[in-house]
C-alpha positions in Angstrom: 0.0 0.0 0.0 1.0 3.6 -0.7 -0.1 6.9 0.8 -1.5 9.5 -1.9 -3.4 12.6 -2.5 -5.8 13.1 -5.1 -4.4 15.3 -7.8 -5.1 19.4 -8.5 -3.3 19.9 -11.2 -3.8 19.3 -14.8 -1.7 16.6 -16.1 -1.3 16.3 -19.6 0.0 13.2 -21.9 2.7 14.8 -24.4 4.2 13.1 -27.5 7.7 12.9 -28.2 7.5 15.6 -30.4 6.2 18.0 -27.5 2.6 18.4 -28.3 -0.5 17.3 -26.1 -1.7 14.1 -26.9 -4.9 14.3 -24.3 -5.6 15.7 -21.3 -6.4 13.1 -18.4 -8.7 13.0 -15.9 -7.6 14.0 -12.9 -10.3 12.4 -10.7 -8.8 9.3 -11.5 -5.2 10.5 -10.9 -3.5 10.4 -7.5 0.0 11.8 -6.7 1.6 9.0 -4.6 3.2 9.7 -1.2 6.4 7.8 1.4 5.9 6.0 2.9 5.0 3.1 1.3 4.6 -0.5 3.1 4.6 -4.4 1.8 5.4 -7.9 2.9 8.4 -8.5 2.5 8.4 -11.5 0.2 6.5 -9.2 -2.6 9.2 -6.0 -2.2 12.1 -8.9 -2.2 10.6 -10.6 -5.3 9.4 -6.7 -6.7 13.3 -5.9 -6.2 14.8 -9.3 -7.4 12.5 -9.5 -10.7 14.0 -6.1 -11.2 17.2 -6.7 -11.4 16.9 -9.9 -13.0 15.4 -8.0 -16.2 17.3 -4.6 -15.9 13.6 -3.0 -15.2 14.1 0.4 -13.6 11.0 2.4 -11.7 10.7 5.6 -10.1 9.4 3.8 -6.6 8.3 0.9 -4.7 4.7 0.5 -5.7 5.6 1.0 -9.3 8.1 -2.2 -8.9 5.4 -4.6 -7.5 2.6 -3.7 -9.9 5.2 -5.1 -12.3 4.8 -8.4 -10.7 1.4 -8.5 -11.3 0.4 -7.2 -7.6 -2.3 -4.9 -6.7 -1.0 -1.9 -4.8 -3.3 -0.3 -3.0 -3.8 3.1 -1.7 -4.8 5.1 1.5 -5.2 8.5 1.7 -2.0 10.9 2.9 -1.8 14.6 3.4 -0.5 16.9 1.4 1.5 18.7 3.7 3.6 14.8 3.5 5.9 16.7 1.0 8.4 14.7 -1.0 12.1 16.2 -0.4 13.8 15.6 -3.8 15.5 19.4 -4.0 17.0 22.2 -2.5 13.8 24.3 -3.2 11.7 21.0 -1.3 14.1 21.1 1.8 13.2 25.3 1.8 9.8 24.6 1.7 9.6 21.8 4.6 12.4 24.1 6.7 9.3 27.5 6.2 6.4 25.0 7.3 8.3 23.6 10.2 9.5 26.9 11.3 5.9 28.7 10.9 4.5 25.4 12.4 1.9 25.0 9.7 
């Protein structure tokens, strides 16, 4: 399972070329959120399966759908912010000094 927020953004699917394919519906989109939590023979196998095929994915969840596992979600908060960049670890320093 994975935490995640429904999305408020528009989220567009772009061609290679750079032009808009189609817009998608953002009711069904969610942004997804850390932590995220399985047993640990599905992350083992998730990670293993990986690596056996030189399969890369941007997280956890993405890795076990690969497998063929449902990944299910439970709502986060969007104040869980994702700390990537510079400008993320700014942001999280102004909400935890302003206590927001």
């Amino acid at each position: 399972a994975t935490l995640a927020v429904p999305m408020k953004e528009t989220v567009k699917e772009v061609s290679r070329g750079g032009a808009v394919a189609q817009t998608l519906d953002r009711k069904r989109l969610y942004s997804i959120q850390t932590p995220q939590g399985f047993k640990r023979e599905i992350i083992w196998k998730a990670y293993e399966t990986a690596r056996e095929s030189g399969q890369w994915a941007s997280d956890d969840a993405a890795l076990v759908e690969k497998i063929g596992k449902r990944v299910m979600i439970i709502l986060g908060n969007e104040m869980n912010i994702k700390i990537t960049t510079s400008l993320d670890l700014k942001l999280a320093e102004i909400l935890l000094r302003n206590s927001i």
